[in-house]
Backbone as numpy.savetxt, mean C-alpha at the origin, in Angstrom:
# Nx Ny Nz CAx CAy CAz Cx Cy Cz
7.71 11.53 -7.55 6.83 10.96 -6.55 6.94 11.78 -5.26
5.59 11.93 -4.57 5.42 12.57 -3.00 6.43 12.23 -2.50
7.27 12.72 -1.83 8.03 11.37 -0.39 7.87 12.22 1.01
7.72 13.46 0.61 7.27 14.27 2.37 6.52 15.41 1.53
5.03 15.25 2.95 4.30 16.03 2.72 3.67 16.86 3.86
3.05 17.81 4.36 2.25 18.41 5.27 1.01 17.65 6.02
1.46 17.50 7.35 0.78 16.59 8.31 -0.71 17.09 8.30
-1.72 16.26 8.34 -2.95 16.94 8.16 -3.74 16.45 7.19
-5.22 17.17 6.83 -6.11 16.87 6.06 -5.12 17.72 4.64
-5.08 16.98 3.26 -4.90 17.68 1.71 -6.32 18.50 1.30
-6.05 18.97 0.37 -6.76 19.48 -0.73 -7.37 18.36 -1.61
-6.37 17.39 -1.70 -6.97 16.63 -2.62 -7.52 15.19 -1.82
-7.55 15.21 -0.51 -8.36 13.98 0.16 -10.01 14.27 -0.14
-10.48 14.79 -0.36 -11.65 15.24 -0.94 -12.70 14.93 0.24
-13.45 13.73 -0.36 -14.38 13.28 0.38 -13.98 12.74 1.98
-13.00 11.90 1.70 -12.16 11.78 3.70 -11.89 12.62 4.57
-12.27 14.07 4.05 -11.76 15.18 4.88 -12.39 15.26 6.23
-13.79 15.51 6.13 -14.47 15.28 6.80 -15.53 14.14 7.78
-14.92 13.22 7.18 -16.12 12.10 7.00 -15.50 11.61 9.04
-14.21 11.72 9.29 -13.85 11.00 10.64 -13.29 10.29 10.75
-13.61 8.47 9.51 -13.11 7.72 9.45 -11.80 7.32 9.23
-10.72 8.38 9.10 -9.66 7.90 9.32 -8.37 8.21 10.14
-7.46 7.35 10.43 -6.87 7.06 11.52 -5.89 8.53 12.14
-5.68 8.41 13.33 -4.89 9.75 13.82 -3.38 9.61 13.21
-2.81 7.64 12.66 -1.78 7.76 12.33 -1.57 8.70 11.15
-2.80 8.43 10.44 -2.64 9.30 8.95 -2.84 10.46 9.22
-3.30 10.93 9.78 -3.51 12.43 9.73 -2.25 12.93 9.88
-1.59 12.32 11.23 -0.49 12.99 11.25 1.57 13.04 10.70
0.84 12.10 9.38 2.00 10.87 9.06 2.48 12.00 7.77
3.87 12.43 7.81 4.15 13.52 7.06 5.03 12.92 5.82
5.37 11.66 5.14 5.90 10.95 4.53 5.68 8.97 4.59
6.33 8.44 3.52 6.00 6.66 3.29 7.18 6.55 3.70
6.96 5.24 5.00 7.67 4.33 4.76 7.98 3.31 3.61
9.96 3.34 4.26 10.39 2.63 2.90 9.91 1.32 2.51
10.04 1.06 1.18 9.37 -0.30 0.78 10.12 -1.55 1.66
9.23 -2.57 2.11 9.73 -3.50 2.21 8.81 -5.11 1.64
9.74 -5.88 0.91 8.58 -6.70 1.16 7.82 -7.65 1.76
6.44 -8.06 1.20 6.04 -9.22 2.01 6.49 -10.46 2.01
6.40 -11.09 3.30 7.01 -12.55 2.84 5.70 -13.65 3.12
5.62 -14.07 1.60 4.42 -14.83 1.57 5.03 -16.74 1.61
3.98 -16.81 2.11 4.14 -18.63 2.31 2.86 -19.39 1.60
2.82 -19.84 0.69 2.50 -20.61 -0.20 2.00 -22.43 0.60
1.30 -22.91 0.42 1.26 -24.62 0.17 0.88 -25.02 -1.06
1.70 -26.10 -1.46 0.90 -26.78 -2.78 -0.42 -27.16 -2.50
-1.38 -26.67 -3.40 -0.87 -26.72 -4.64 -0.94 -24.90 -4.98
-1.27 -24.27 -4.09 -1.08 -22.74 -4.31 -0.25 -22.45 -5.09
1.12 -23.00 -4.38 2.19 -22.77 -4.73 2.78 -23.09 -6.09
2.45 -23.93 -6.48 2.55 -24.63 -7.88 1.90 -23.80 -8.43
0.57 -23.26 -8.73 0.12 -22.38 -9.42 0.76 -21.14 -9.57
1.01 -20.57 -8.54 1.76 -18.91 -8.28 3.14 -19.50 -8.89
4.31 -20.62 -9.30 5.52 -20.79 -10.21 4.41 -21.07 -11.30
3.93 -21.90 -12.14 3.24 -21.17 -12.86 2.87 -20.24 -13.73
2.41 -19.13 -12.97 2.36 -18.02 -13.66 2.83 -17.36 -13.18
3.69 -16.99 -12.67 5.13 -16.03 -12.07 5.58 -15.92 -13.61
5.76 -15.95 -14.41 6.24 -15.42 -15.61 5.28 -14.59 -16.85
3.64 -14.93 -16.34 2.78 -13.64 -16.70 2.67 -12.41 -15.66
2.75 -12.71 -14.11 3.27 -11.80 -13.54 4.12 -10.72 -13.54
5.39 -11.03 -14.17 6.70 -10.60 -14.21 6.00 -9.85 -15.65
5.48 -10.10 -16.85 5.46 -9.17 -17.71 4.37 -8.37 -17.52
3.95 -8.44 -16.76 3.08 -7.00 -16.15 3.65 -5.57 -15.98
């Protein structure tokens, strides 16, 4: 996997190269931040659904 790369427009951004629309952070962002995760908050009955199927999730 990428983890540091050359600040700037790629070769392979193709069509975004030119177009403007994206941000000065990206242009000049030379690697990913590390993973962290989200912390989601649920109400029933959401929540009841997402335990549920949290175990077809997981075999994804």
């Amino acid at each position: 996997m990428i983890s540091v790369f050359d600040s700037g427009f790629l070769f392979g951004d193709g069509v975004w190269e030119g177009c403007g629309f994206t941000m000065a952070s990206c242009r000049s962002s030379t690697g990913f931040q590390p993973y962290s995760p989200a912390a989601v908050s649920l109400k029933n009955p959401l929540m009841e659904l997402a335990k549920e199927y949290e175990p077809n999730y997981q075999a994804l």
